[in-house]
Structure formats: structure tokens, C-alpha cells
C-alpha positions, 0 to 999 in steps of 0.5 A: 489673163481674161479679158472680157469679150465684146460679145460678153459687154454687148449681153452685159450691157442688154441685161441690165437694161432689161432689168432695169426696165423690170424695176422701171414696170415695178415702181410704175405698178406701185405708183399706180396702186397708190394713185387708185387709192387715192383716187377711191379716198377722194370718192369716199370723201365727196361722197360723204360732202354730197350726203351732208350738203344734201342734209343741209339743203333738206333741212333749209328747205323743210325751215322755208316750209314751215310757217312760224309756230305760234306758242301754245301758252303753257298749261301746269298741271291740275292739282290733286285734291285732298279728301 
């Protein structure tokens, strides 16, 4: 019959632990890839809020700046004349 050794339990019990802190790093990693992409979607995204509010702003700024325009009556066109 073989029985398993306490050496052969010790090495056992060392290996898995190893890997497991191997599978530990790899799920870390991933976790840590998706949290930058989120992080460079939220860059992209505030980006783009600033440019629009920075539209926004330009164009209340450019209608405080501007008088009113008084209307220029409307002039039809002359008429041809006949010969």
C-alpha cells in the first residue's frame, strides 16, 4: 500500500499555495487593465463634457455681447422693364 509521506503533504500543500497565489496575480492584473480602461473612458468622456460647456459658454458670452439688431426693412427686387 503507499501511503503518502509528510514530506510529500508539506510540498503538496506549498504547491497549491503557490498557485493559487499565481491565479491570485492573474485575476489582479485583468482587474487592473479593466479599471484603466475605465479610467481612459471617463477621461474621454469629461473631455468631451468640457469642450461642449466650453461651446456653450463662448456662445452666451458672444449673445451678452452683441447688441440687438434692429431689423433692416426688406427690399423686393426691382422689376425688369419691358422694351
Amino acid at each position: 500500500m503507499n501511503t503518502i509521506s509528510l514530506e510529500q503533504v508539506i510540498l503538496s500543500i506549498i504547491i497549491g499555495t503557490l498557485l493559487a497565489i499565481l491565479y491570485l496575480l492573474r485575476v489582479l492584473v485583468v482587474m487592473e487593465r479593466r479599471i484603466a480602461r475605465m479610467d481612459e473612458n471617463i477621461f474621454r468622456i469629461t473631455a468631451k463634457v468640457l469642450k461642449e460647456e466650453q461651446v456653450i459658454e463662448s456662445q452666451i458670452k458672444g449673445m451678452a455681447r452683441k447688441k440687438p439688431a434692429v431689423k433692416k426693412p426688406v427690399r423686393k427686387p426691382a422689376k425688369k422693364k419691358r422694351k
